[in-house]
N, C-alpha and C positions, 0 to 999 in steps of 0.2 A: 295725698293730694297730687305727688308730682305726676307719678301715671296716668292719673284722671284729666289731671291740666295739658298733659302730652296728647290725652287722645281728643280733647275738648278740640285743640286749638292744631291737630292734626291737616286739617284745611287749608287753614291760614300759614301754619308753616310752609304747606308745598306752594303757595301762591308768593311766600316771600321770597323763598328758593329761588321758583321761577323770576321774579322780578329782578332779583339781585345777578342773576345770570344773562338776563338782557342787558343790566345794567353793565356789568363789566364788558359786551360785547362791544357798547357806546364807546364806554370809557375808553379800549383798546385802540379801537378807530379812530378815535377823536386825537390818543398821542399819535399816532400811527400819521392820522394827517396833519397836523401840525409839524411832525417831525421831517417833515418832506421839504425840500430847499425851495425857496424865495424864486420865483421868476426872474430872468434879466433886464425886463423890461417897467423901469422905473412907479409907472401909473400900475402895474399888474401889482408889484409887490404894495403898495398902499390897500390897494383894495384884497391881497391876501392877509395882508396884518390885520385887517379891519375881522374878516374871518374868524382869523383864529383866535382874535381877542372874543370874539362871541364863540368860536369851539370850544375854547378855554371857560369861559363861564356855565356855560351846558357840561364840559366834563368835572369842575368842580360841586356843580350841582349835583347830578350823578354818585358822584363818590361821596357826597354828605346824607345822600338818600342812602347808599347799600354802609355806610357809616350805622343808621341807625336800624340798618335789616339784622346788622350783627347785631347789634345791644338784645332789638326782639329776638332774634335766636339763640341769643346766652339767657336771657332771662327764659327761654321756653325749658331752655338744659337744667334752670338752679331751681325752676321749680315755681318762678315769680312774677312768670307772664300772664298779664290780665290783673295785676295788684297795682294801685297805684304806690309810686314811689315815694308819695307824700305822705296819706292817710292811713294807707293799708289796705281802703276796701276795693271790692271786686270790681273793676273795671264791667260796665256793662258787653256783652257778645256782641250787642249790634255795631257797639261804638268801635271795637277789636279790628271789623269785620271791616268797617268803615275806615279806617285808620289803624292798620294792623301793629303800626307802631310806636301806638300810645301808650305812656307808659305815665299819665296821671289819668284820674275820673276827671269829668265833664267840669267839677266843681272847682277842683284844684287846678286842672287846668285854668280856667277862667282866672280862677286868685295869681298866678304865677303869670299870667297873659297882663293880667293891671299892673303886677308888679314891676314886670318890663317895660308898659308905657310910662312911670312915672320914672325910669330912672334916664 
């Protein structure tokens, strides 16, 4: 099965690839400009902090999105991508396709979604 699921999900690999490789380009830029010194000019540095409190939430978004490209890309290597983490059964292709880095079914997801709002 691990071959078959290698070449199934052959696609979506290279699309996570590619996303996860913009993604770092963000991410690079985002320390990159944050990293840059404060204006001298009193009113400029308030409205640069403001900045990079919103750079800083885009780059942590970022790295929690290419966070879960790795998980889909170790489960594509151990052989487990498209299995829900919960049940076992096969993740349907549209939903993969749709969300390449889902790693419960529709169902489980949903249960684990209620389970969140009641805590």
């Amino acid at each position: 099965m691990k071959d078959n699921a290698k070449q199934d999900y052959s696609e979506i690999e290279r699309q996570l690839l590619q996303r996860r490789a913009e993604l770092e380009q963000r991410v690079d830029a985002i320390k990159e400009n944050i990293g840059t010194p404060l204006d001298h000019d009193f009113a400029e540095q308030a409205v640069e902090r403001e900045n990079g409190e919103v750079l800083d939430a885009l780059g942590k978004g970022a790295e929690m999105e290419i966070s879960r490209i790795n998980r889909a890309l170790i489960r594509m290597e151990e052989g487990l991508y498209g299995e829900c983490e919960d049940c076992g059964e096969r993740i349907p292709l549209e939903r993969l396709k749709a969300r390449p880095f889902s790693t419960r079914c529709v169902r489980c997801a949903n249960l684990h979604e209620e389970d969140e709002k009641r805590r």
